[in-house]
N, CA, C and O of each residue as an XYZ file, in Angstrom:
304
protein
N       0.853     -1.185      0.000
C       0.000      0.000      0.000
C       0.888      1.235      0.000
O       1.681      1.227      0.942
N       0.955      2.056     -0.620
C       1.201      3.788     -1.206
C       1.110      4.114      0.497
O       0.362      3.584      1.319
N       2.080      5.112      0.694
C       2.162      5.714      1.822
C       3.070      7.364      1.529
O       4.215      7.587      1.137
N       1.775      8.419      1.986
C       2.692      9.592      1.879
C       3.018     10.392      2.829
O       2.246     10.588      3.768
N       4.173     10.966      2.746
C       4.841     11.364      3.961
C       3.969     13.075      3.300
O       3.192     13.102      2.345
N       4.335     14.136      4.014
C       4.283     15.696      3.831
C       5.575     16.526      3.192
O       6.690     16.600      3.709
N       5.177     17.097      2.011
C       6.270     17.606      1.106
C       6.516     19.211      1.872
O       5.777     20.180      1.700
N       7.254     19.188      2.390
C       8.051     20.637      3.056
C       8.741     20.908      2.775
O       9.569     20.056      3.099
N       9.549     22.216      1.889
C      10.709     22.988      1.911
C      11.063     21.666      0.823
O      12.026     20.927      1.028
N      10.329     21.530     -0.107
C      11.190     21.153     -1.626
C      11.449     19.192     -1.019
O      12.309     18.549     -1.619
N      10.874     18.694     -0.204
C      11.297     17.380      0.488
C      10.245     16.489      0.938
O       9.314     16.894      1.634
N      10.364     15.341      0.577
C       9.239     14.417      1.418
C       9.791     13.928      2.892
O      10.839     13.299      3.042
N       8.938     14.313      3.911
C       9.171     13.871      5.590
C       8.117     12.945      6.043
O       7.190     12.527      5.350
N       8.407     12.610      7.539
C       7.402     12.011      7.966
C       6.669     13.188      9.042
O       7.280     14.191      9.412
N       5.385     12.893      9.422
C       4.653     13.767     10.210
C       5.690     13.647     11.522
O       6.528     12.750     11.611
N       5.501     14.683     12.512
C       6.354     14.544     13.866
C       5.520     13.974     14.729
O       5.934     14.182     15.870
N       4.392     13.260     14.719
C       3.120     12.781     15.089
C       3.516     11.302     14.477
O       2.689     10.500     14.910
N       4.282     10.784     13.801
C       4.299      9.520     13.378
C       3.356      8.960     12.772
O       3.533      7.994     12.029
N       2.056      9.570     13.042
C       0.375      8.937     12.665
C       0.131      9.236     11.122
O       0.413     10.229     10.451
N      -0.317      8.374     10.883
C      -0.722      8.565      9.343
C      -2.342      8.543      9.466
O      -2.698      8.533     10.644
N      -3.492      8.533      8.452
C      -4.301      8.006      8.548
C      -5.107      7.636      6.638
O      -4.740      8.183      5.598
N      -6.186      6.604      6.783
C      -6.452      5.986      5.386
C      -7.370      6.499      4.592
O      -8.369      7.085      5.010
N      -7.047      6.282      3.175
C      -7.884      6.969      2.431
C      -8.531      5.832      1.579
O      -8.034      4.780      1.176
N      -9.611      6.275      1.442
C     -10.165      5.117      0.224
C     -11.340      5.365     -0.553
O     -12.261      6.092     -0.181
N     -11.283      4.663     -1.790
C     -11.894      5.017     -2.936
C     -13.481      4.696     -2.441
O     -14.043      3.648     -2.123
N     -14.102      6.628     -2.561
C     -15.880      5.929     -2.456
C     -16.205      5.603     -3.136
O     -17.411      5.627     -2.887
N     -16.025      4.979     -4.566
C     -16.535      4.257     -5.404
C     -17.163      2.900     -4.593
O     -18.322      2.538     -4.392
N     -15.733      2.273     -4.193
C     -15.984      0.795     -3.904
C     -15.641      0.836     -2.304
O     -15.954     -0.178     -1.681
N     -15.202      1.602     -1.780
C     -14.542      1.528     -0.169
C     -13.234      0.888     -0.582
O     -12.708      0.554      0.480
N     -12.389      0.525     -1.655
C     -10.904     -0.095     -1.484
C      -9.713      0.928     -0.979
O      -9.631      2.066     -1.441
N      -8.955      0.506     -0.158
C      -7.795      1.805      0.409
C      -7.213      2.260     -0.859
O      -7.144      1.519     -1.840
N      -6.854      3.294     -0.850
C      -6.364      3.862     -1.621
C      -4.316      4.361     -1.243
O      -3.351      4.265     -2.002
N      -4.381      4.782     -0.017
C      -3.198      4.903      0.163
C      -3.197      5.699      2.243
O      -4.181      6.017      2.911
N      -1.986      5.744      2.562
C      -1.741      6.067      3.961
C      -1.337      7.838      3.665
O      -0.601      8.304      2.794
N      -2.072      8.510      4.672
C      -1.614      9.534      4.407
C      -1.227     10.476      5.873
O      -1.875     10.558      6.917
N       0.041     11.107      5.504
C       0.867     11.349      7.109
C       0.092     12.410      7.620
O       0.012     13.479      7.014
N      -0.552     12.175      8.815
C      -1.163     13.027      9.962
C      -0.025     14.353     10.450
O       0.748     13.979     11.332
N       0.133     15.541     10.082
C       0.799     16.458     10.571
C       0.003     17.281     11.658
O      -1.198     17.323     11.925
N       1.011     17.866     12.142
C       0.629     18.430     13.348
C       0.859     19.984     13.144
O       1.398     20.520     12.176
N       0.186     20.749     14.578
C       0.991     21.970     14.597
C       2.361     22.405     14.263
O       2.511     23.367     13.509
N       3.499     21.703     14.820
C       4.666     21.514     14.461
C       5.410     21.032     12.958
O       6.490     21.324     12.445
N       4.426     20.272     12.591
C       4.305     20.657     11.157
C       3.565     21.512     10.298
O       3.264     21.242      9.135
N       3.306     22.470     10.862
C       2.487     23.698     10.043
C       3.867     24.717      9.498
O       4.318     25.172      8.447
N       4.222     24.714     11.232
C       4.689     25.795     11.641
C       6.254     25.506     10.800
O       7.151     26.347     10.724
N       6.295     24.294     10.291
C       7.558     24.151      9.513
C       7.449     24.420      8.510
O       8.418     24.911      7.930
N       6.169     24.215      7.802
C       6.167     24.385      6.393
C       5.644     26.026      6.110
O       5.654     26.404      4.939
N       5.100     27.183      7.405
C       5.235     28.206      7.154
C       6.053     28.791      7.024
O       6.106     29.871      6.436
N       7.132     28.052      7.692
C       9.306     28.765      8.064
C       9.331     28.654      6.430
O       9.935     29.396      5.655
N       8.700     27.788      6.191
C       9.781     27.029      4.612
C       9.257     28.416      3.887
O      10.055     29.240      3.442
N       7.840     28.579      3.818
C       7.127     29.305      2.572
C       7.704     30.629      3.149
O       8.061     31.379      2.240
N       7.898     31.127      4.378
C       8.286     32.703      4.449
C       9.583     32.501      3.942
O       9.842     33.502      3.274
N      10.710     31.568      3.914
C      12.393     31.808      3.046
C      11.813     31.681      2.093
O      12.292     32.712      1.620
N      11.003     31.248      1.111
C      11.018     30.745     -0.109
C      10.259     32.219     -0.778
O      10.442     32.505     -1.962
N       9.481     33.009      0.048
C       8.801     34.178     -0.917
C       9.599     35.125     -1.305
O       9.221     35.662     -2.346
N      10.859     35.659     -0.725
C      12.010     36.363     -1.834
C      12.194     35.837     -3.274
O      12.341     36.577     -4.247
N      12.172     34.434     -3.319
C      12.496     33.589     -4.534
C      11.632     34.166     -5.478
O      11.920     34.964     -6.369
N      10.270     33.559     -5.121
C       8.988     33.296     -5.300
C       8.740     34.932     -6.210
O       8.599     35.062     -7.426
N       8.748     35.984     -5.197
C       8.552     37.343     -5.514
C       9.661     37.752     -7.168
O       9.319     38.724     -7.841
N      10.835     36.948     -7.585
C      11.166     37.680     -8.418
C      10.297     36.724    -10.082
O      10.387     36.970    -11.285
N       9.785     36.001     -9.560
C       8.718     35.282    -11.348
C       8.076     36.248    -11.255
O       7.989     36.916    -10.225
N       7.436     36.522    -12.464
C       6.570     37.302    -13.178
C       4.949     37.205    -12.795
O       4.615     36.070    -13.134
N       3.994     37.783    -12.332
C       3.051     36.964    -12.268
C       2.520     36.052    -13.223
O       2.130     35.001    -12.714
N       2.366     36.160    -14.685
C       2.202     35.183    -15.201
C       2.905     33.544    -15.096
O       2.449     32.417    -15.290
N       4.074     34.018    -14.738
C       4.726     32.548    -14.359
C       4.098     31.802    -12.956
O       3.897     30.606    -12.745
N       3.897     32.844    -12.187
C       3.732     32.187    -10.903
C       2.254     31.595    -11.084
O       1.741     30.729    -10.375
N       1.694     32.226    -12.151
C      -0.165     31.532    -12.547
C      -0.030     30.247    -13.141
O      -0.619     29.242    -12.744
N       0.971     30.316    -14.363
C       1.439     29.190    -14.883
C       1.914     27.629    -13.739
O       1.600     26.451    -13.905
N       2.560     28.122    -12.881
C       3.530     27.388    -11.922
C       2.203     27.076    -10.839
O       2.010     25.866    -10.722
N       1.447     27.769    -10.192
C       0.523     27.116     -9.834
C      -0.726     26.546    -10.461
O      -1.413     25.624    -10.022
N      -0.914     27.298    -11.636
C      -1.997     25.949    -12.519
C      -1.393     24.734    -12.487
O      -2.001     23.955    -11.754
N      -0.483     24.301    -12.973
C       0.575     22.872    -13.235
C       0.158     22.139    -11.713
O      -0.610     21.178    -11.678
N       0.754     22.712    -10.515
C       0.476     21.995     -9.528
C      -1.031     21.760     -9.159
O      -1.292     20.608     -8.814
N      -2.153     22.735     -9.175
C      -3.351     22.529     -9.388
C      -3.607     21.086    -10.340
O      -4.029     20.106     -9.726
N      -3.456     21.009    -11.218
C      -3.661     19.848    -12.228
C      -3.112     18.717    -11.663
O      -3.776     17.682    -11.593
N      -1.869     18.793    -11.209
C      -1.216     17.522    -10.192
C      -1.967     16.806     -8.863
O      -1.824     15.678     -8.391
N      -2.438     17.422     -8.640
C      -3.422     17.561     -7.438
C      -4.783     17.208     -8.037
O      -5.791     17.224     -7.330
């Protein structure tokens, strides 16, 4: 079974909670995959990440940054 950790700061981790919990297809009820339970402490990491990362972020164009989040929209 598929198991996902939480993508932070460009990286896949595990929750600091260790807990995952299951997902599954309402079609039929079959699992679909494990997915990592984050916590406060993981918020608060992946807000550290996004406040270094908006200098970056700030020099694309807005059209790029529409482009760059449609793509991940569609991934999702």
């Amino acid at each position: 079974m598929r198991e996902y950790g939480l993508y932070i700061n460009g990286e896949w981790i595990k929750s600091s909670t260790g807990r995952s919990f299951m997902t599954k297809n309402p079609a039929n009820g079959e699992t679909l995959a494990f997915i990592a339970q984050g916590s406060k402490k993981d918020v608060d990491k992946a807000v550290e990440a996004s406040i270094k990362a908006l200098p970056m972020w700030k020099k694309f164009p807005p059209p790029k940054r529409g482009e760059i989040l449609l793509n991940a929209a569609a991934i999702m």
